[in-house]
Short mmCIF file of the C-alpha atoms (twelve columns), coordinates in Angstrom:
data_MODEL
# 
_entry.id   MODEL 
# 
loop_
_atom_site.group_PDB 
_atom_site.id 
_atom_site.type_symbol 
_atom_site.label_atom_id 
_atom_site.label_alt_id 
_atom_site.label_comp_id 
_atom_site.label_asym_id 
_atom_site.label_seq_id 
_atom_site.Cartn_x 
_atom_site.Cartn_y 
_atom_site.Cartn_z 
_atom_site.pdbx_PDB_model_num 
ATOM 1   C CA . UNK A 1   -14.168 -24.986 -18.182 1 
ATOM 2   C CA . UNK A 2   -14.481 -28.203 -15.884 1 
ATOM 3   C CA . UNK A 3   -16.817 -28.255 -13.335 1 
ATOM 4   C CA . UNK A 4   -15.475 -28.914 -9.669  1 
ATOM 5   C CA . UNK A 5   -18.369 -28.620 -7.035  1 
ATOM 6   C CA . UNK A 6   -19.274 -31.975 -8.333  1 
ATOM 7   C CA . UNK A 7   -16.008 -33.524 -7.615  1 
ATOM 8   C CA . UNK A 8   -15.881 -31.613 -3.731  1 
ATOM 9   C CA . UNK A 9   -19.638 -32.031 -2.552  1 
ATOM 10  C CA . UNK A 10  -19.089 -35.442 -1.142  1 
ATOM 11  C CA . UNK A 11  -17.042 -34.739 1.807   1 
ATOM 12  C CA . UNK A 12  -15.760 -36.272 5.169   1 
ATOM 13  C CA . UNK A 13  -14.281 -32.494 6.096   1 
ATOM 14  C CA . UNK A 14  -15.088 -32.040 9.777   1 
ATOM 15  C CA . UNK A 15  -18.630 -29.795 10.766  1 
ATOM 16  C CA . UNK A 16  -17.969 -26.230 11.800  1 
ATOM 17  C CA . UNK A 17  -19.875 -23.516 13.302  1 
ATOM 18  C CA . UNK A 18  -19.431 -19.959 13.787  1 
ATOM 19  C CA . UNK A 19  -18.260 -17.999 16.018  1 
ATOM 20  C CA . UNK A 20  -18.580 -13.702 16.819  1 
ATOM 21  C CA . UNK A 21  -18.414 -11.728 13.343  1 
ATOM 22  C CA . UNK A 22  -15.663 -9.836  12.710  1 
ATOM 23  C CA . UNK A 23  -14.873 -9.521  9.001   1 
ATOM 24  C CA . UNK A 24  -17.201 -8.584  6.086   1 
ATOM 25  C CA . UNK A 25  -15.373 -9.669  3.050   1 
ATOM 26  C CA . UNK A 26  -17.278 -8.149  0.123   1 
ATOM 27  C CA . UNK A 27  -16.457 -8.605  -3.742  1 
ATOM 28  C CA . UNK A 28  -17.195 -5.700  -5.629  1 
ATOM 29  C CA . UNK A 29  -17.166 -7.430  -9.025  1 
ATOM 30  C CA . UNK A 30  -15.336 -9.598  -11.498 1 
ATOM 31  C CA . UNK A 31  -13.755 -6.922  -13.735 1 
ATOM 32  C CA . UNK A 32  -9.753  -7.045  -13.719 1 
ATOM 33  C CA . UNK A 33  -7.337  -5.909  -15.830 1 
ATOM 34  C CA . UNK A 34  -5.965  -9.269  -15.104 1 
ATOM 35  C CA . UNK A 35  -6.356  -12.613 -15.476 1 
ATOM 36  C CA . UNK A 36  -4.348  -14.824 -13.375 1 
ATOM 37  C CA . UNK A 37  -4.130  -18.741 -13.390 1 
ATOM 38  C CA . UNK A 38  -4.846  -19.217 -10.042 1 
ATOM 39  C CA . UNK A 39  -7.581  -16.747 -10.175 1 
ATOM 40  C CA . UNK A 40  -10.658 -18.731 -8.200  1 
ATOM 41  C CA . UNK A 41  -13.402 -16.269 -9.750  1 
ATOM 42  C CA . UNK A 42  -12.195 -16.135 -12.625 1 
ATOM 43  C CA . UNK A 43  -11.542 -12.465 -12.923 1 
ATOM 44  C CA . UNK A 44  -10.747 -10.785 -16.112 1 
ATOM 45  C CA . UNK A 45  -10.632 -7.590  -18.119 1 
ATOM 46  C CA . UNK A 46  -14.105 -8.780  -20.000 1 
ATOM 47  C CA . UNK A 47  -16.073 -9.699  -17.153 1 
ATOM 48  C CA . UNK A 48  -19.180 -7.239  -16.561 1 
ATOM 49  C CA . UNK A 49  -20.593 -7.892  -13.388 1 
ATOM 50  C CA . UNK A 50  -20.629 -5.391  -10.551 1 
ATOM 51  C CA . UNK A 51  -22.458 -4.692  -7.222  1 
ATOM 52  C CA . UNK A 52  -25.386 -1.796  -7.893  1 
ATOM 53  C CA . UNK A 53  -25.198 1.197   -5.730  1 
ATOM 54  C CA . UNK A 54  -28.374 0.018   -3.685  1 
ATOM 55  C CA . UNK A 55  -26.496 -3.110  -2.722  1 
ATOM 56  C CA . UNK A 56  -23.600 -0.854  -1.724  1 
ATOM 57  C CA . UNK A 57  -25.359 0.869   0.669   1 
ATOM 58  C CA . UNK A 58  -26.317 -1.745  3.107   1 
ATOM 59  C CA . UNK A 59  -22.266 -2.228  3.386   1 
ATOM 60  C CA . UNK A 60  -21.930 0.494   5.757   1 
ATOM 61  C CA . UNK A 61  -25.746 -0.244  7.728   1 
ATOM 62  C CA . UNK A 62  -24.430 -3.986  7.845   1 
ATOM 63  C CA . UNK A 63  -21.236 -2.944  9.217   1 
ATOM 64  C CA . UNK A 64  -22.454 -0.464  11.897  1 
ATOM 65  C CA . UNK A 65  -25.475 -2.956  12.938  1 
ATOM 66  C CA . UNK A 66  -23.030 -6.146  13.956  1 
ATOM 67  C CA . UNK A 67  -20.345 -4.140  14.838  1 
ATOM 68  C CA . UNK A 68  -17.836 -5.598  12.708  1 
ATOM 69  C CA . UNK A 69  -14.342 -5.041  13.120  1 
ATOM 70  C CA . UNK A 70  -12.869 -5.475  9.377   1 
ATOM 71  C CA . UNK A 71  -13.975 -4.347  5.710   1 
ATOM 72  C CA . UNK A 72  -12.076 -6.804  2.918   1 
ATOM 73  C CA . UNK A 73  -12.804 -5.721  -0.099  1 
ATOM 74  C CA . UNK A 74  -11.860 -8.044  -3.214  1 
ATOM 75  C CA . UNK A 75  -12.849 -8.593  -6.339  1 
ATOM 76  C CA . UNK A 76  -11.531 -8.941  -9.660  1 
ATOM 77  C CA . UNK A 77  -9.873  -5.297  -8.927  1 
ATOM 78  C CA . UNK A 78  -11.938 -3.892  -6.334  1 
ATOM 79  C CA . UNK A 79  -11.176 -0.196  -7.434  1 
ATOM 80  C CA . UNK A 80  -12.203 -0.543  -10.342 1 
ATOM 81  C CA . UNK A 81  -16.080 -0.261  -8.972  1 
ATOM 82  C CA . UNK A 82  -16.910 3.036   -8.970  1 
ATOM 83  C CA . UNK A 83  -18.216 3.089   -5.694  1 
ATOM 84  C CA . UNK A 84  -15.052 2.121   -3.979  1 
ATOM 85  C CA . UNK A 85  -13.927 5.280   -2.750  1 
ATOM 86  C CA . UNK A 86  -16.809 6.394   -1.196  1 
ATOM 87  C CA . UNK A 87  -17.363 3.099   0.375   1 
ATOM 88  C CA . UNK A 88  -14.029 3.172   1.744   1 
ATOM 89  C CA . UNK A 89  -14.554 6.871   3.238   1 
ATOM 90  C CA . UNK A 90  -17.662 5.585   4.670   1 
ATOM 91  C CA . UNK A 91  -16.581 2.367   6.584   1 
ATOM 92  C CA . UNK A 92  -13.471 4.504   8.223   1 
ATOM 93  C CA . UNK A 93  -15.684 6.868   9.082   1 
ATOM 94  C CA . UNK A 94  -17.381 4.287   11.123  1 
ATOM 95  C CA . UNK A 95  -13.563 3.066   12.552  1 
ATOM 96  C CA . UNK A 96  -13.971 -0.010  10.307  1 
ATOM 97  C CA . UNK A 97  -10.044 -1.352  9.385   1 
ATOM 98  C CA . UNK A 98  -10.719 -0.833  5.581   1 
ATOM 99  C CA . UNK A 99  -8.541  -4.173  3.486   1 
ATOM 100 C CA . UNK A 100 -7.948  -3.286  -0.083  1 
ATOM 101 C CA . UNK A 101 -6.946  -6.782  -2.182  1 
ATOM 102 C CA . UNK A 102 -5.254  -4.865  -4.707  1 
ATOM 103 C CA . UNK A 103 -3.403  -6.626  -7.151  1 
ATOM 104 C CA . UNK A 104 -0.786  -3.618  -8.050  1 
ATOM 105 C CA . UNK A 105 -0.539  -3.298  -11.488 1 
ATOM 106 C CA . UNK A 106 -4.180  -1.390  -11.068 1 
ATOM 107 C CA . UNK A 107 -2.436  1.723   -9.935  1 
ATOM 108 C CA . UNK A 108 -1.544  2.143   -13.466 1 
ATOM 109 C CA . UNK A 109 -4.906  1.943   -14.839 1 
ATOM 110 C CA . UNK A 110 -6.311  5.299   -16.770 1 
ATOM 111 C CA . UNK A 111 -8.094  6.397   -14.386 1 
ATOM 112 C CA . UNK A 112 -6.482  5.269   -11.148 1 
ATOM 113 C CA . UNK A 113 -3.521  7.775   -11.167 1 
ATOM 114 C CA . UNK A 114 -4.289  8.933   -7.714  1 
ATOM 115 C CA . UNK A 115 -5.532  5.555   -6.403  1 
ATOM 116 C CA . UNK A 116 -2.049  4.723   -4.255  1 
ATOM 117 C CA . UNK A 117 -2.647  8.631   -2.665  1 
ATOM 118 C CA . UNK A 118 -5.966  8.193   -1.642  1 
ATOM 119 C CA . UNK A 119 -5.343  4.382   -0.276  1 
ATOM 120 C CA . UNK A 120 -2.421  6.136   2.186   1 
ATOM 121 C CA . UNK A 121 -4.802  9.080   3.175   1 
ATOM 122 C CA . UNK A 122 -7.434  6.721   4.135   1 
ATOM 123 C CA . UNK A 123 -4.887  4.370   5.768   1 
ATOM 124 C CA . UNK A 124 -6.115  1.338   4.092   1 
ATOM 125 C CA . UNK A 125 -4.491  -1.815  4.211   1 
ATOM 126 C CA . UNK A 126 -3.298  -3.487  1.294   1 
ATOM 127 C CA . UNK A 127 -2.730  -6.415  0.632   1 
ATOM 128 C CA . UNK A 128 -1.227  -7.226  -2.777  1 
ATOM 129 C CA . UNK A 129 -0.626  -10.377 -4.568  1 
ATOM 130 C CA . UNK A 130 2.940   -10.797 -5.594  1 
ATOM 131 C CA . UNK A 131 3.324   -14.774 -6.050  1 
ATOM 132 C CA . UNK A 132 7.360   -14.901 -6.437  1 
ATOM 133 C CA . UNK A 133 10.680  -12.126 -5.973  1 
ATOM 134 C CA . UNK A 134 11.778  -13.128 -9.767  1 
ATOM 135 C CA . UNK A 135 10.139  -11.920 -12.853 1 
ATOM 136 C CA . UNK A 136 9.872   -15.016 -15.022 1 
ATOM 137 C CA . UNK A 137 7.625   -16.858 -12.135 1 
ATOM 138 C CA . UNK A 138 5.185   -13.773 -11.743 1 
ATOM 139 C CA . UNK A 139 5.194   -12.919 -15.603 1 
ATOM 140 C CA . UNK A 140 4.547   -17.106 -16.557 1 
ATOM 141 C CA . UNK A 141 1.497   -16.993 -13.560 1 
ATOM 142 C CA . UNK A 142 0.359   -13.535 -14.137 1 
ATOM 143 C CA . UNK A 143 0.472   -12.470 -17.493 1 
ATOM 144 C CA . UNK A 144 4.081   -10.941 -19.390 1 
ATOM 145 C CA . UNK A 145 5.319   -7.307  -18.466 1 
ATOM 146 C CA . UNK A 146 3.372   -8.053  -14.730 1 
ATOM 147 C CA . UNK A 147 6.412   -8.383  -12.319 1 
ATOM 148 C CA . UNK A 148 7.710   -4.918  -13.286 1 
ATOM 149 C CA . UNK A 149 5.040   -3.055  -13.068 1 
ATOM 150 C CA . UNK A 150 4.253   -4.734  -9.664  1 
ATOM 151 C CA . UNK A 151 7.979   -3.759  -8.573  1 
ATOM 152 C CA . UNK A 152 6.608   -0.388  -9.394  1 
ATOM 153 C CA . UNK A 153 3.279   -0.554  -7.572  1 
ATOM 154 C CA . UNK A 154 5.087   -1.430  -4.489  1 
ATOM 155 C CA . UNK A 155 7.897   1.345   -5.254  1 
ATOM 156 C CA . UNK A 156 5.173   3.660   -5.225  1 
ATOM 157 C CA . UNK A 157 3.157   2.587   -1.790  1 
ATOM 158 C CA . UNK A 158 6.693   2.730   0.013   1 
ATOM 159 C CA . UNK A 159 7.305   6.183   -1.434  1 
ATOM 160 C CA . UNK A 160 3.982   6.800   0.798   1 
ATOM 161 C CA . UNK A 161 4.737   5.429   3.627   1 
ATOM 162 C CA . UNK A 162 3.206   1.551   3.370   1 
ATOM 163 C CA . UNK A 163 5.521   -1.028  4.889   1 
ATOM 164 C CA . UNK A 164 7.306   1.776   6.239   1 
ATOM 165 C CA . UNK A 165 8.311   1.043   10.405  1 
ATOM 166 C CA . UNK A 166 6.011   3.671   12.557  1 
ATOM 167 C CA . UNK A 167 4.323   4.790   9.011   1 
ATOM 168 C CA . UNK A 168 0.800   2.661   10.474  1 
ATOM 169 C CA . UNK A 169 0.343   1.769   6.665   1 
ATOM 170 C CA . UNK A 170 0.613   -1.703  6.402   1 
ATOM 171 C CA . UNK A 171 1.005   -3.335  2.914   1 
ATOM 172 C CA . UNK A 172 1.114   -7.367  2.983   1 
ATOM 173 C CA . UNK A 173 2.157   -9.401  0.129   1 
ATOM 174 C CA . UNK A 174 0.222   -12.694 -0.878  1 
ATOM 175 C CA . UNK A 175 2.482   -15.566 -2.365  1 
ATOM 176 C CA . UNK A 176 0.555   -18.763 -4.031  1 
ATOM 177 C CA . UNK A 177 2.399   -21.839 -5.407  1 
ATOM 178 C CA . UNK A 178 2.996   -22.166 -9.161  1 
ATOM 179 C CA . UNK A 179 1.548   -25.709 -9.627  1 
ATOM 180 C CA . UNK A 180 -0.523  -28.274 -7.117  1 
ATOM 181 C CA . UNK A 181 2.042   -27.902 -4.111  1 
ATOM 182 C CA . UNK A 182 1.067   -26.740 -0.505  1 
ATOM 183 C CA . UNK A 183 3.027   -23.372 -0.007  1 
ATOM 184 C CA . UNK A 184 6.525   -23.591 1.817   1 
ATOM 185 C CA . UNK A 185 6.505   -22.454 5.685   1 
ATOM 186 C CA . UNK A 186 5.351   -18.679 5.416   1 
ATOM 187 C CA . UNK A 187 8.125   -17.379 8.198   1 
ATOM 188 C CA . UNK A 188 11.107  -18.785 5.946   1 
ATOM 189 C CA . UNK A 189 9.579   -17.399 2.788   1 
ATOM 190 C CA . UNK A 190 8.710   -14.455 3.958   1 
ATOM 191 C CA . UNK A 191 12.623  -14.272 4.829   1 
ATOM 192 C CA . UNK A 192 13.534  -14.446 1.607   1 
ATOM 193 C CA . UNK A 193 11.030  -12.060 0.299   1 
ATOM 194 C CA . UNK A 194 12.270  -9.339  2.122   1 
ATOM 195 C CA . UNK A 195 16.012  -10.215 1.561   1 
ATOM 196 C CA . UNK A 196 15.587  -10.148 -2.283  1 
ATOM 197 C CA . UNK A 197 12.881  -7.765  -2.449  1 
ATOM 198 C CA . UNK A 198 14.875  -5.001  -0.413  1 
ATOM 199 C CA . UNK A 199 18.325  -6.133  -2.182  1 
ATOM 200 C CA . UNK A 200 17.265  -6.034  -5.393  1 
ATOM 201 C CA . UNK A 201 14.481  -3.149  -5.405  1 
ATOM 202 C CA . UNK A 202 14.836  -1.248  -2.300  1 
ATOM 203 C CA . UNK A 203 11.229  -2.583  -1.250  1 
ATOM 204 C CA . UNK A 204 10.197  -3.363  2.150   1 
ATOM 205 C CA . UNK A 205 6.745   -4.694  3.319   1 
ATOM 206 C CA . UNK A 206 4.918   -5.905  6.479   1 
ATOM 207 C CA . UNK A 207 4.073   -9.807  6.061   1 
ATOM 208 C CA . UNK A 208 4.153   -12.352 3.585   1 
ATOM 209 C CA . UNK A 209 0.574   -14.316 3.430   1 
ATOM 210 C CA . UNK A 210 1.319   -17.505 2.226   1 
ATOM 211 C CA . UNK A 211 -1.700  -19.193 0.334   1 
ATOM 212 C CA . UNK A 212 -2.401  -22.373 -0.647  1 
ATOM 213 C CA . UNK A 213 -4.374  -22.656 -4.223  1 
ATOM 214 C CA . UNK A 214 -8.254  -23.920 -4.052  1 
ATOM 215 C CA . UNK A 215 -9.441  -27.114 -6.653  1 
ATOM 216 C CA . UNK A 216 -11.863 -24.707 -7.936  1 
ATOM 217 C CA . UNK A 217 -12.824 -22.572 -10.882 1 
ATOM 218 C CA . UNK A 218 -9.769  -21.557 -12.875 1 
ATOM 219 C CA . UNK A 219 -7.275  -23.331 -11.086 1 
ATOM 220 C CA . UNK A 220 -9.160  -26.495 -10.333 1 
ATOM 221 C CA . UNK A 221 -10.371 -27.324 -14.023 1 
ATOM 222 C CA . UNK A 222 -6.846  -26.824 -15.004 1 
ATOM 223 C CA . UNK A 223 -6.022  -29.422 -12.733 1 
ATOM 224 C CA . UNK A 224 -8.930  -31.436 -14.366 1 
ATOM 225 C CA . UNK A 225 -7.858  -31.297 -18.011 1 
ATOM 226 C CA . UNK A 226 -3.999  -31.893 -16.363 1 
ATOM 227 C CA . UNK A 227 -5.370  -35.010 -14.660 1 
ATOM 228 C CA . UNK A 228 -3.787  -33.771 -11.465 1 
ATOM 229 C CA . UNK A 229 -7.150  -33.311 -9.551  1 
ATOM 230 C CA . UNK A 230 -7.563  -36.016 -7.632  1 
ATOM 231 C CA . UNK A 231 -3.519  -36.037 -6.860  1 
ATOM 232 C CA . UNK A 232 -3.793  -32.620 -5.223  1 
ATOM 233 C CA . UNK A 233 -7.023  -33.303 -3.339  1 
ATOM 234 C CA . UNK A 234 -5.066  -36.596 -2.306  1 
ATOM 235 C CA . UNK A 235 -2.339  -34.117 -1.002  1 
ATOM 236 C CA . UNK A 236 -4.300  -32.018 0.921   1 
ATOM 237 C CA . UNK A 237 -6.582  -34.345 2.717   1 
ATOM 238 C CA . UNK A 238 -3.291  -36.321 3.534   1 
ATOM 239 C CA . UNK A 239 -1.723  -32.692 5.342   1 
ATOM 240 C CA . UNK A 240 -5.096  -32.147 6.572   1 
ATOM 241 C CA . UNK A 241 -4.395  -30.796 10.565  1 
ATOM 242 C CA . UNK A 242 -7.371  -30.857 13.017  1 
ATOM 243 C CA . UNK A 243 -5.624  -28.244 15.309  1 
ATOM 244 C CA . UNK A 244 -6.633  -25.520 12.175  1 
ATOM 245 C CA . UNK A 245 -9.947  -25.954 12.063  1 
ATOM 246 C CA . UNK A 246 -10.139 -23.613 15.400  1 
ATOM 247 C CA . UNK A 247 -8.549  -21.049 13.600  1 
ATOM 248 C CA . UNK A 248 -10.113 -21.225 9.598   1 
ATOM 249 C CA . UNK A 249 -11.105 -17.654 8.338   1 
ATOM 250 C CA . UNK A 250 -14.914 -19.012 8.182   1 
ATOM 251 C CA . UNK A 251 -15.857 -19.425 11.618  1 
ATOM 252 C CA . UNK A 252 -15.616 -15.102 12.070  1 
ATOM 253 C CA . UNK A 253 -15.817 -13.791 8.183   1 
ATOM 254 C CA . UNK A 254 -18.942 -13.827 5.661   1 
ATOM 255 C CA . UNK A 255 -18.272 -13.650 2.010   1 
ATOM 256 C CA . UNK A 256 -20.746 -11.177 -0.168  1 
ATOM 257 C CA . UNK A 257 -20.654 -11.824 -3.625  1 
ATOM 258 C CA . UNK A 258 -21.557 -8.964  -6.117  1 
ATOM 259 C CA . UNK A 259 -25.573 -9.560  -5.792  1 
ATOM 260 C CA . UNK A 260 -25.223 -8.916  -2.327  1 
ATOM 261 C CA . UNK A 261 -26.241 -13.355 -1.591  1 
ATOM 262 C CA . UNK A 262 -23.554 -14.008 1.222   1 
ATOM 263 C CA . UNK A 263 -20.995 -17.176 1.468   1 
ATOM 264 C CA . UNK A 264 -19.298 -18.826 4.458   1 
ATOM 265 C CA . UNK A 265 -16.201 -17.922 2.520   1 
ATOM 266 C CA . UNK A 266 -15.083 -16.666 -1.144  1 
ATOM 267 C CA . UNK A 267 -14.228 -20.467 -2.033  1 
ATOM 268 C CA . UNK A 268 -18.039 -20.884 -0.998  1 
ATOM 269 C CA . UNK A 269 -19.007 -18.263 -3.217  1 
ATOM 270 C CA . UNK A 270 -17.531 -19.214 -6.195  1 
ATOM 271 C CA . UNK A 271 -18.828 -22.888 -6.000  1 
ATOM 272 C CA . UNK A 272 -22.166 -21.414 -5.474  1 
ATOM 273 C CA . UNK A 273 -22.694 -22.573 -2.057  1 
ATOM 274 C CA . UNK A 274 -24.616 -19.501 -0.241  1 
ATOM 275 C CA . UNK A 275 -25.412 -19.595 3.655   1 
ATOM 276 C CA . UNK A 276 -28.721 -20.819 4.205   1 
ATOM 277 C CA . UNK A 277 -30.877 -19.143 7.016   1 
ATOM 278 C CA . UNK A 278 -32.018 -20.900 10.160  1 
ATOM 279 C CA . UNK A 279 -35.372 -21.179 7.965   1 
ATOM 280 C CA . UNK A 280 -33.453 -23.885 5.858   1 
ATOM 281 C CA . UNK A 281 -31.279 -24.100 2.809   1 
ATOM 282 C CA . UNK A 282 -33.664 -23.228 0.060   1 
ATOM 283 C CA . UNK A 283 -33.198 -19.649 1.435   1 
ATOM 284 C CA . UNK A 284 -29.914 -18.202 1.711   1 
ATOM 285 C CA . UNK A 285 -28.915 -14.863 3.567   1 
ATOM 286 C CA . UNK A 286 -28.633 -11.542 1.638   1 
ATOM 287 C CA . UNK A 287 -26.527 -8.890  3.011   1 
ATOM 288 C CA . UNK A 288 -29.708 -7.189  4.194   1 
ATOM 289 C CA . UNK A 289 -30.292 -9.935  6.231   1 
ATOM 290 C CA . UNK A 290 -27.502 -9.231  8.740   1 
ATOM 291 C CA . UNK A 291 -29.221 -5.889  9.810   1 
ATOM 292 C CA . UNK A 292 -31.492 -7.904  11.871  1 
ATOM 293 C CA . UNK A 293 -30.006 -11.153 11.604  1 
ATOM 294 C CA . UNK A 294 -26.528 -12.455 12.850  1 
ATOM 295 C CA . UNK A 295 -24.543 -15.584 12.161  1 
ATOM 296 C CA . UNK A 296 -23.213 -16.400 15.586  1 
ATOM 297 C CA . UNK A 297 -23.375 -20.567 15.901  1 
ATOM 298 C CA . UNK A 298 -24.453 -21.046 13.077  1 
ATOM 299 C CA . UNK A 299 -23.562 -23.979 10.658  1 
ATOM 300 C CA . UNK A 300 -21.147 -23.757 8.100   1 
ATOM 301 C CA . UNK A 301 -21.026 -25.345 4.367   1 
ATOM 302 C CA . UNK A 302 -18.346 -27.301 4.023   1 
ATOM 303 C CA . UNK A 303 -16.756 -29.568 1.027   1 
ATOM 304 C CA . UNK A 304 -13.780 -31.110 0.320   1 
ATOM 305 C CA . UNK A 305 -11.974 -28.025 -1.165  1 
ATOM 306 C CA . UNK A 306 -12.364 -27.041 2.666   1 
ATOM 307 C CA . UNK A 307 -9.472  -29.203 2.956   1 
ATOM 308 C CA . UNK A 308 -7.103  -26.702 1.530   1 
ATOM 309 C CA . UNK A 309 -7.462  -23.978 4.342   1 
ATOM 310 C CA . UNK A 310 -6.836  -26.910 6.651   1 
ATOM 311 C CA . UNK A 311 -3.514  -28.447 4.737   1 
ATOM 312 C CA . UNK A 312 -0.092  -28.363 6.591   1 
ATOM 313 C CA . UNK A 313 0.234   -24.659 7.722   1 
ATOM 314 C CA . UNK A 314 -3.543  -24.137 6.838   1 
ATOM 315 C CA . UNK A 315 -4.234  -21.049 4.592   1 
ATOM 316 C CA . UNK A 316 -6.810  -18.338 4.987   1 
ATOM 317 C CA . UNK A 317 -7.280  -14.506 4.059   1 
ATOM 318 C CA . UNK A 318 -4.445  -13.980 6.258   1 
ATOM 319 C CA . UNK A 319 -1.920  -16.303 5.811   1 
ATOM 320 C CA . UNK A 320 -0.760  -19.520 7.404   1 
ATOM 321 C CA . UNK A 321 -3.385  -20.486 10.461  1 
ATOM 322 C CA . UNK A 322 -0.181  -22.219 12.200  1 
ATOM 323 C CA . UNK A 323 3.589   -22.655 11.616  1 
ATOM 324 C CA . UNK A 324 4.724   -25.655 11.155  1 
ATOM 325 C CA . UNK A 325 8.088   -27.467 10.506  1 
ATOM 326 C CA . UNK A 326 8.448   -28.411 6.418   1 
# 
């Protein structure tokens, strides 16, 4: 696989600093039953690594120490750790908004038969990638046999309420673009998501995060051996808007990666670009760090990939930063 940090480390992107904490985003581990294109960790069913259990216990300390708002738990397929249920009961229990980034077809998984029960019990969020309404597009991105058993995922979470008006289970969809294209304007296609999805399948849902893909990992060295790279980076710098920087998922979330090392953002992560301390860059924070430690102003890495949370609409964690005409 191409390498990309050295393609994204020389950068003009604007400096940034942090603001209040709100959002622990914590990867749980690389195993997946899928593996996706897009995919920027490169998550797949032969990928071993997962967080140990005494790393999983500073998740609730952290969380109860700097009083953040928001648990986002990714991974690969975050439920597939076998700590993920108990962590789950343990952050609500502390009135931490638990986000499961749950990529549907997991509910099927031996082993994960009463995964879509527990998720409404709990009233966990989820937020599931589904990146088009027609089977060929999710099947070509995602891997054959995919959309339907997506379709059935989502079938299922209705059944219990998610999506559901007055249920207070709220299931978001995530939508990426097929090739090196910024997304379309998230409002519109979010339109048409629930017009075909409910026409066609009977399936309703919250909102429609629309996500632009990152130059990195998977998707970037495609790009590479495609010789699109430089195209696409082209494109976003040129739809690069300075009124999203105020609003980029960075400046109030930390990314933990499965050691526990923490990451301005999951981009960050993956590039291998931890946050350094005040003490200096050759020592970057560990999750135990925030128990005595915050972030608040504090400097954050950027590189050009940065560029693609900041592209027309802007993209983060939660969708578009800020609509804007096409």
């Amino acid at each position: 696989m191409h390498a990309t940090l050295p393609l994204l480390a020389d950068t003009r992107f604007p400096a940034l600093r942090r603001q209040r904490l709100s959002t622990l985003q914590v990867n749980l581990g690389y195993r997946c039953n899928q593996s996706c294109l897009h995919c920027h960790v490169n998550a797949g069913p032969n990928r071993t690594e997962m967080m140990d259990a005494d790393t999983l216990a500073l998740i609730p300390q952290v969380l109860k120490a700097r009083g953040i708002d928001t648990l986002d738990l990714t991974g690969g397929a975050p439920e597939l750790h076998p700590g993920f249920r108990d962590l789950v009961v343990s952050a609500r229990a502390l009135g931490v908004k638990v986000i499961d980034r749950c990529n549907l077809t997991i509910l099927f998984e031996p082993g994960q038969e009463g995964l879509a029960d527990f998720l409404a019990e709990h009233e966990v969020e989820v937020v599931a990638s589904l990146p088009c309404y027609s089977a060929d597009n999710v099947d070509r991105q995602r891997g054959t046999g995919v959309f339907d058993k997506s379709i059935a995922g989502l079938q299922r979470l209705n059944a219990l309420g998610y999506g559901q008006a007055g249920s207070g289970l709220v299931l978001n969809l995530v939508y990426n673009p097929q090739g090196p294209v910024l997304p379309p304007p998230q409002a519109k296609l979010e339109a048409d998501y629930k017009r075909e999805l409910q026409q066609h399948f009977g399936i309703s849902f919250n909102t429609l995060f629309a996500l632009a893909n990152m130059p990195i990992q998977r998707f970037g060295s495609t790009l590479i051996s495609k010789g699109q790279f430089h195209t696409y980076m082209n494109l976003l710098k040129a739809q690069h808007r300075d009124e999203n920087l105020a609003h980029v998922m960075c400046r109030s979330l930390v990314s933990v990666d499965w050691q526990g090392q923490l990451s301005d953002c999951d981009f960050n992560q993956q590039l291998g670009l931890p946050t350094p301390s005040r003490r200096g860059a050759q020592a970057p924070l560990h999750l135990r760090d925030l128990l005595t430690e915050g972030l608040d102003d504090h400097p954050i890495r950027v590189a050009d990939h940065c560029f693609g949370c900041t592209a027309g609409s802007g993209s983060s964690c939660g969708g578009a930063l800020k609509e804007v005409a096409a």
